[in-house]
N, C-alpha and C positions, 0 to 999 in steps of 0.2 A: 878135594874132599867135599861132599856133598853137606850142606847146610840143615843144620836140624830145624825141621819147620813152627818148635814149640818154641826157639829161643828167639826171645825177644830181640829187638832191631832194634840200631841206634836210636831211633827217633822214639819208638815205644819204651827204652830208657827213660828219655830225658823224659817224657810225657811224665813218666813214674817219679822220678825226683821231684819233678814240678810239684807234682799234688802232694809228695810225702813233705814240703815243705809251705805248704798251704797251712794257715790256722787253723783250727778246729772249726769253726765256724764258714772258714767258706770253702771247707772238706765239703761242711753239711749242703752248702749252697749250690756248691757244683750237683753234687749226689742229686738234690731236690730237681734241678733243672736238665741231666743231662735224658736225651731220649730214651726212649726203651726201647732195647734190642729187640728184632721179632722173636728169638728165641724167649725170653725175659716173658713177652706177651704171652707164649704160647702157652709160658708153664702158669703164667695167672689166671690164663683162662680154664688149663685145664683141672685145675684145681677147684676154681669154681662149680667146673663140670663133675667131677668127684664129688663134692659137696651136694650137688640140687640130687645126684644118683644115689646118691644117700639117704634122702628125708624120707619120712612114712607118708603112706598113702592119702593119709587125713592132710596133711600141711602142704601135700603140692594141688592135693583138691582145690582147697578153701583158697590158694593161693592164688590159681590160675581161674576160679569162681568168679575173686573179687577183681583180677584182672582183665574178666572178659565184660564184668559191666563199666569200668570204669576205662576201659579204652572205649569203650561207646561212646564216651565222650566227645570224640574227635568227631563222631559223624553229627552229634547234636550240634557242636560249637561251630562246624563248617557250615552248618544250617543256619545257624544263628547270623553268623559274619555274608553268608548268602543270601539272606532275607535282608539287608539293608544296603547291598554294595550290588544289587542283584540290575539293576537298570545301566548298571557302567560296565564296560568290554573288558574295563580290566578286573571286574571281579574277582577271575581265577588268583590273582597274585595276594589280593587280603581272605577273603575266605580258604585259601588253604594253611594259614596262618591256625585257621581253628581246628585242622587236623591236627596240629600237633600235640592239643590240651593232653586225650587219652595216653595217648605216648608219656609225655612225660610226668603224669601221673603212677603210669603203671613203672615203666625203668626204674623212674629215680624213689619209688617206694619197696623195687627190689618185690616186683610178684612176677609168676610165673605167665610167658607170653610163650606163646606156641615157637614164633618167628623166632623165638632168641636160640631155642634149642636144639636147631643142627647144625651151631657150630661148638657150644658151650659144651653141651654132651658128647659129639661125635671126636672130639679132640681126644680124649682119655681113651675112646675106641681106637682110634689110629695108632697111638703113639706104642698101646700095648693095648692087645688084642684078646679077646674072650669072649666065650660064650656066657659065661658069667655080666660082664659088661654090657654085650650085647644085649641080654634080657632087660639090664636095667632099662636102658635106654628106649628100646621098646615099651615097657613099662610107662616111665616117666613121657613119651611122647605122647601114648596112648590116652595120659591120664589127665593131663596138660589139656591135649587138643579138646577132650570132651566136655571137658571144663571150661575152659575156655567161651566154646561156642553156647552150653549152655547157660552161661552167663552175659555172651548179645543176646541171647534169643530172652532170658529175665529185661533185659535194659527195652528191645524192642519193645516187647510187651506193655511195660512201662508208658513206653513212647504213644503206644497208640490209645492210652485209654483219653477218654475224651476231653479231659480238662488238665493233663498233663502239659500239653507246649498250647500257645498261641495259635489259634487258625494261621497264618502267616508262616510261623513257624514251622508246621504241620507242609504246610504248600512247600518250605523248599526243603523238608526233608525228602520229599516227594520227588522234587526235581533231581535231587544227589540221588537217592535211590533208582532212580531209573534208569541212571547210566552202565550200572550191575547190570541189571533186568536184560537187558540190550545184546548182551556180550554171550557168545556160542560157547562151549568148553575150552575150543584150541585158543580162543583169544583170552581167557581167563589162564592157561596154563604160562604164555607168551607174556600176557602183561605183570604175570604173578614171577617170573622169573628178574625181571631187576628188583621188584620191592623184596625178594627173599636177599638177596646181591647185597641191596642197601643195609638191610636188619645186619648182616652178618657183619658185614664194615664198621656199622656201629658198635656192634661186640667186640670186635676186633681192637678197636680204636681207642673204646672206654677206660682203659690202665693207663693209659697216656693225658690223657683229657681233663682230667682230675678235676680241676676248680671252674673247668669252662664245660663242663659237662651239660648243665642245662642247653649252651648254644648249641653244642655238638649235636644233641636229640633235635634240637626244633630245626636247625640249618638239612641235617637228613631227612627226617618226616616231612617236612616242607616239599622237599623237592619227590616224595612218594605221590603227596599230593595233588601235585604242579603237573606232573608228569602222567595224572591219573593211571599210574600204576596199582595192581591189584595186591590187596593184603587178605589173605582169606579170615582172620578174626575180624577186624573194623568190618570189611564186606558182608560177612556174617548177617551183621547186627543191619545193616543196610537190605537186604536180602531176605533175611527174619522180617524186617516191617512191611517191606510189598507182601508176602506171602499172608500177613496178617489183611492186611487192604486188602486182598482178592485181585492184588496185580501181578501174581507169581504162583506158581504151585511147589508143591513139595518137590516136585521133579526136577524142577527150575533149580531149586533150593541146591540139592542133591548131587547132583549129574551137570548141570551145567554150569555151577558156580564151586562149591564147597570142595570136591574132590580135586577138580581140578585146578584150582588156584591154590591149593593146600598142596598139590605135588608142582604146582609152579614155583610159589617160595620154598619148597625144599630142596628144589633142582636148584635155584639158584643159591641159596642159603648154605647148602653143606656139595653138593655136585660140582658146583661152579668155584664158589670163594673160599671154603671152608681148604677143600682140596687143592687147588693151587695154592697157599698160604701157608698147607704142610708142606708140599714138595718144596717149596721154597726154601724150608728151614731146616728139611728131610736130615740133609749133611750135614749141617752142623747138631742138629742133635747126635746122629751117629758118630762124630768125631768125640764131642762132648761123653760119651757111653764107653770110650775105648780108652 
């Protein structure tokens, strides 16, 4: 006689007595401490993604507005931490420390980043399918992205007026900015595919991470930075300031940065990690549905 696959095994028993005879209190303990199933993740996330496809037009504006000056951040602070470690080899390892500022300013205040949204959004799309959905998501990308960037391109601005940073200052933003400048399309879509890879793992990871969440953001941003991996919003604001200096043109801006490191983190972001990560769990939601 063939074994029904829903009935629990000796050992899933005793597991079950154990904990029905655990006190109330270190019920709650186990609860607090045991992992999150990927299913568990999937449906936190996509609930989240329901929610951001939900808001009106005005609060994902302002939202992803205030997110794009304030992950400028990272490029000002790396300048900063570059301007004084700038004569030692191993500068790259403390100045990418200051990539992280904008990051975890924007995350952990919960505003709208371009990079977070092909996996948060595209989950809800997967799981159940619409054209309804779809628009949102278009929508909310559309409104995000532009947002977003017009908010480096305010913080650039900022940057370049003349009594805003320090001469010094000013030199090694100059210096990070150039490394943009430098890079053809293909190498902007190529470097923009693990920083999309990374952003998603962070989302991914975030339900779990809970009270170490700050380390989590600066230990991944870190290594975006380390790795001089391309993020097409920080890059933005990086690529906005040469364009202002008269070290870049609108083209540059356009065509060989923007488009293409923007469809680099989305290939990596929802192409790559998003989608492996469903099929992973593909089966067990469908078992869970029947």
């Amino acid at each position: 006689m063939e074994k029904n696959k829903d009935t629990p095994t000796k050992n899933e028993k005793s597991w079950e007595d154990f904990v029905r005879a655990l006190p109330k209190m270190e019920k709650n303990m186990l609860r607090e401490n045991a992992p999150l199933q990927p299913k568990v993740i999937f449906h936190i996330i996509r609930e989240e993604g329901e929610e951001e496809m939900s808001r009106s037009f005005r609060a994902l504006a302002f939202s992803a507005l205030a997110a794009g000056v304030f992950v400028s951040f990272s490029f000002l602070f790396r300048a900063c931490f570059r301007m004084y470690m700038a004569e030692y080899s191993w500068e790259p390892l403390i100045s990418s420390l200051g990539y992280t500022v904008g990051f975890l300013i924007v995350i952990l205040g919960r505003m709208q980043l371009f990079t977070e949204n092909p996996i948060t959004t595209i989950i809800p799309v997967l799981e159940e399918f619409s054209w309804k959905r779809l628009w949102y998501v278009i929508r909310l990308w559309t409104t995000v992205f532009v947002f977003n960037i017009l908010g480096t391109t305010l913080a650039a601005l900022f940057l370049s007026l003349p009594n805003a940073v320090s001469p010094e200052v000013a030199v090694a933003l100059h210096d990070l900015a150039e490394h943009v400048t430098r890079l053809n399309a293909l190498d902007n879509i190529i470097k923009g595919i693990p920083a999309g890879i990374i952003i998603a793992a962070l989302v991914w990871l975030s339900p779990g991470t809970r009270y170490f969440r700050f380390f989590a953001i600066t230990f991944f941003i870190y290594f975006i930075a380390l790795g001089e991996f391309a993020h097409v919003v920080v890059g933005s604001c990086e690529m906005a300031y040469e364009v202002i200096a008269g070290e870049a043109d609108f083209m540059d801006y356009f065509f060989r940065f923007l488009l293409p490191t923007g469809l680099g983190n989305v290939i990596g972001g929802t192409g790559i990690f998003t989608i492996l990560i469903y099929n992973q769990i593909k089966g067990d939601l469908a078992a869970k549905a029947k």
